[in-house]
C-alpha positions in Angstrom: 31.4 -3.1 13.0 27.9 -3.6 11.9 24.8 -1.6 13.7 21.7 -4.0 13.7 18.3 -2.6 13.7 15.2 -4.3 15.2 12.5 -2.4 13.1 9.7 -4.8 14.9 8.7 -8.8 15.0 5.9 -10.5 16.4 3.0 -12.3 14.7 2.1 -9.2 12.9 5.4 -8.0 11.3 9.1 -8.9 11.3 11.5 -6.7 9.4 14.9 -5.9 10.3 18.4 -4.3 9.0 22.3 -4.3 9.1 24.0 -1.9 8.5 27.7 -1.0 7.7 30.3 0.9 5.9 27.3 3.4 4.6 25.5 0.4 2.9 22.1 -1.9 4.5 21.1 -4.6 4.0 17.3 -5.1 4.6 15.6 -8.6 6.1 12.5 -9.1 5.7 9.9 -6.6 5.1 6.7 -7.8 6.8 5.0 -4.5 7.0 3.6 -1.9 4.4 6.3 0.4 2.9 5.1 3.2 4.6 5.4 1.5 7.8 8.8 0.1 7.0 9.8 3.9 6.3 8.4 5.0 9.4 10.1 2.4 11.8 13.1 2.9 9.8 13.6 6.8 10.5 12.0 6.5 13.8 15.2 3.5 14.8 17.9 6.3 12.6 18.4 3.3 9.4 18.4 5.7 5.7 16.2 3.5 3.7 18.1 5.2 1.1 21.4 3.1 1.8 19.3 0.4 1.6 21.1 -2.1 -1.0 19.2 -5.4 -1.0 16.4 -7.4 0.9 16.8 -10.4 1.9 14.1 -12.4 2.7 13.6 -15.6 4.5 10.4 -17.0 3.1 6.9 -15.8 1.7 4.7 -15.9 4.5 2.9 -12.3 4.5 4.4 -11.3 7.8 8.0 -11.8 6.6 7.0 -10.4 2.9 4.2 -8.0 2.7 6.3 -5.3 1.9 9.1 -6.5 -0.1 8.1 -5.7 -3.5 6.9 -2.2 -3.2 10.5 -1.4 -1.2 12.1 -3.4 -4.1 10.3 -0.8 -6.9 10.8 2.2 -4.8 14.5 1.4 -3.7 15.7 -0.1 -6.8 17.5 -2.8 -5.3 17.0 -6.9 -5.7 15.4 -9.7 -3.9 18.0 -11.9 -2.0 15.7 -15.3 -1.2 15.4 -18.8 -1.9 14.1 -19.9 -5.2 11.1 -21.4 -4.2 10.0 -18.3 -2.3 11.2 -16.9 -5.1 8.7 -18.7 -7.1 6.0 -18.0 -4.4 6.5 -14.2 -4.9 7.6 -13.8 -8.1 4.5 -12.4 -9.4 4.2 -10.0 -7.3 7.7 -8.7 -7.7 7.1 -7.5 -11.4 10.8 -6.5 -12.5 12.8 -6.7 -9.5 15.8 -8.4 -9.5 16.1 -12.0 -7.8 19.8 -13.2 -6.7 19.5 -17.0 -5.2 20.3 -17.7 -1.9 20.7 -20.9 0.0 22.8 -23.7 0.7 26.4 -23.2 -1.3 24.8 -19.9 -2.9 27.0 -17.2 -0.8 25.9 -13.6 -2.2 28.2 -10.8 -2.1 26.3 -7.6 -1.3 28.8 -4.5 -0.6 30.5 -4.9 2.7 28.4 -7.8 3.1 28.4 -11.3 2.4 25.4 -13.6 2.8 25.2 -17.3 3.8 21.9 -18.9 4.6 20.5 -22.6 4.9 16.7 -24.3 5.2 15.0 -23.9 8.6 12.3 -26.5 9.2 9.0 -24.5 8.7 5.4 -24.9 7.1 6.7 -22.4 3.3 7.9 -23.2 0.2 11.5 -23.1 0.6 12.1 -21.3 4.8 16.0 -19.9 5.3 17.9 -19.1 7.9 20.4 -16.3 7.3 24.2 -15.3 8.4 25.7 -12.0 7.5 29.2 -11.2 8.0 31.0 -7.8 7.6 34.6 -7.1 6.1 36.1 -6.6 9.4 34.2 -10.0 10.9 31.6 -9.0 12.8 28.4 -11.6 11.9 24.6 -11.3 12.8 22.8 -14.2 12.7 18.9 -14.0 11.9 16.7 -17.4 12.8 13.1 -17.8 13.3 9.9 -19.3 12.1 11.9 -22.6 13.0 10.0 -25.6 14.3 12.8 -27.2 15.4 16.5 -26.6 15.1 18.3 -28.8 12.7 22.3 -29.6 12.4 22.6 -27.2 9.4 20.8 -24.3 11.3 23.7 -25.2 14.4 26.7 -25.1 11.8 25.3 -22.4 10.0 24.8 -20.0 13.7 28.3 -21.3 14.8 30.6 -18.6 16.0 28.7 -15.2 15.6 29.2 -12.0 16.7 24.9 -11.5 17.5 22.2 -13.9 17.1 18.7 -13.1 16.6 16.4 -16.1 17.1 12.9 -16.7 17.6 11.4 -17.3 20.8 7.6 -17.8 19.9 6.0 -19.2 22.7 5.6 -20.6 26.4 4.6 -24.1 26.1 1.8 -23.5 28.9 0.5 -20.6 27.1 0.4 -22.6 24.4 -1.7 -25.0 25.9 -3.6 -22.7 27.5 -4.3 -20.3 24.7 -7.9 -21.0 23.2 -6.3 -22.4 19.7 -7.9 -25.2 18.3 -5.7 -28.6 18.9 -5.1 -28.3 15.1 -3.1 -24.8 15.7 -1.7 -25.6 18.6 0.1 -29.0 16.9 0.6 -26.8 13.6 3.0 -23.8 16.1 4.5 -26.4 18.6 5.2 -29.3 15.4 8.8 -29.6 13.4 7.2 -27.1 11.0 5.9 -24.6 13.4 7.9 -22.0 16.0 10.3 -22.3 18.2 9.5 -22.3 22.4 11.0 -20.3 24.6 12.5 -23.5 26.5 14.1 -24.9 22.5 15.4 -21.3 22.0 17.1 -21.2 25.7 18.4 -25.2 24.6 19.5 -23.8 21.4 21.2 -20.3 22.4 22.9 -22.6 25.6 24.8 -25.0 22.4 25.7 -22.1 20.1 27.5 -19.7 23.3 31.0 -19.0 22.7 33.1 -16.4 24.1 33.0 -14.2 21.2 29.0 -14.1 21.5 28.2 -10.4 22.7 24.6 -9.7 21.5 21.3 -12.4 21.7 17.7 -10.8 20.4 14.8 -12.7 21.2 12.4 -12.3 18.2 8.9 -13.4 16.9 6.9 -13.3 20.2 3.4 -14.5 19.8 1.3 -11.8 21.5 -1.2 -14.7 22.9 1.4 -17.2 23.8 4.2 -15.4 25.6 5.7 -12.0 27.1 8.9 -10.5 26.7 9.3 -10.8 30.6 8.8 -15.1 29.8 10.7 -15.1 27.1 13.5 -13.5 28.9 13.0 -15.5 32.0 13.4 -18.6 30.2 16.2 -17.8 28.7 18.5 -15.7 30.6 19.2 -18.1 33.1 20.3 -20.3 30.4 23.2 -17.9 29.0 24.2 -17.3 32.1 24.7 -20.8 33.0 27.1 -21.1 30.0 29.0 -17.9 30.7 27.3 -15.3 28.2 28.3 -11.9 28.8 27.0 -9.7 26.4 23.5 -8.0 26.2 20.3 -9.7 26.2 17.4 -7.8 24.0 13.8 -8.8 22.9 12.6 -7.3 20.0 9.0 -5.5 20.1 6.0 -6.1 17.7 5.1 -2.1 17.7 8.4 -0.3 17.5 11.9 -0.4 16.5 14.3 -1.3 19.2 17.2 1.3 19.6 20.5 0.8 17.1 22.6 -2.1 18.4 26.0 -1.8 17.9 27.7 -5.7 17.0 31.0 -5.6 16.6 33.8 -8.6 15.9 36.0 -10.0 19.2 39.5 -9.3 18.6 41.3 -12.3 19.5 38.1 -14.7 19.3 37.8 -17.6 16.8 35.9 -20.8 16.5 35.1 -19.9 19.8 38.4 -20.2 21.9 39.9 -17.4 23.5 43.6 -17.0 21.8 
């Protein structure tokens, strides 16, 4: 079983964890390390079993954080090599182990697969992580669209967690100069409420039991339109399981995610 924890994720800060067998794995640290120590013990994650942090690209909100909880924790950088290369000077002597496409990484009770996401940074991942008994979280956002290696890379997972940015009309509506608006709603941008509901409607399979709705824009959406959007469409396709959207300001409860005995590739056996 692995317990995933929502730390927070919004425009302002996304940082999450998984947890199992006594070892976590961070992702993402897009807040200061006092803050990521404070919504860690206020969501029950010991940064101190902290083994690795995985991040999925450079942009500050995703990042801010990563190198001081590197130093402090002792533990390496799991990332792409161009953010990588993005960060690196930042990251003094911390340890760098390459993630991407082919580049499965081994972290305790964890393994680590990941591919490119379509977004505006140097070198954007998506990331899947699985534990030894085969439960698997699945952690997508800042994704302008979803491409056919995001789709075989989310395929069969015990929990996804996937952006849901934006309400088109909010969008629309928001006060953003045409330039931003094209920039978040474009193949390098975020993902819509209405692409996430698309998305989470292909990748349903009976062994699916936990969907978080992530990376919210506070001027373009709610949690309440988020969900609205896409509940309907899970339960359309049969889904089940539990339904949560992650909050900008504070850690969402532990979530426990464990593996479907008797589910693979998505047929019930």
């Amino acid at each position: 079983m692995i317990t995933l924890y929502m730390l927070g994720s919004g425009s302002r800060g996304n940082c999450c964890a998984v947890e199992s067998e006594g070892v976590a794995l961070l992702i993402d640290a897009g807040f200061s390390v006092r803050e990521v120590e404070r919504r860690a013990e206020a969501a029950g994650l010991d940064v101190g079993r902290v083994a690795g942090i995985a991040l999925t690209h450079e942009h500050g909100d995703h990042s801010c954080g990563a190198a001081g909880l590197a130093r402090r924790l002792g533990v390496p950088i799991l990332t792409a090599p161009g953010t990588w290369g993005r960060l690196a000077c930042l990251m003094e002597a911390a340890e760098h182990r390459a993630l991407g496409l082919c580049a499965r990484v081994e972290l305790g009770p964890f393994s680590i697969d990941a591919c490119p996401t379509s977004h505006d940074a140097a070198e954007p991942l998506a990331l899947v992580i699985r534990g030894s008994d085969g439960a698997s979280v699945g952690v997508a956002y800042d994704l302008g669209r979803p491409t056919t290696a995001l789709r075989y890379l989310l395929r069969h997972l015990s929990a996804i967690v996937l952006e849901a940015n934006h309400d088109e009309v909010q969008l629309r509506m928001s006060g953003y100069p045409p330039v931003v608006q094209r920039r978040i709603a474009g193949s390098g941008g975020h993902l819509s409420n209405r692409a996430a509901a698309e998305l989470l409607r292909e990748l349903h399979h009976p062994g699916l039991s936990i969907v978080v709705l992530a990376h919210l824009s506070e001027r373009c959406n709610t949690a309440a339109d988020a969900r609205a959007a896409v509940a309907p469409a899970l339960r359309r396709v049969g889904f089940d399981g539990v339904l949560h959207v992650a909050d900008q300001d504070e850690p969402l409860p532990p979530i426990l995610v464990a593996h479907m005995v008797g589910i693979q590739f998505g047929l019930e056996l």
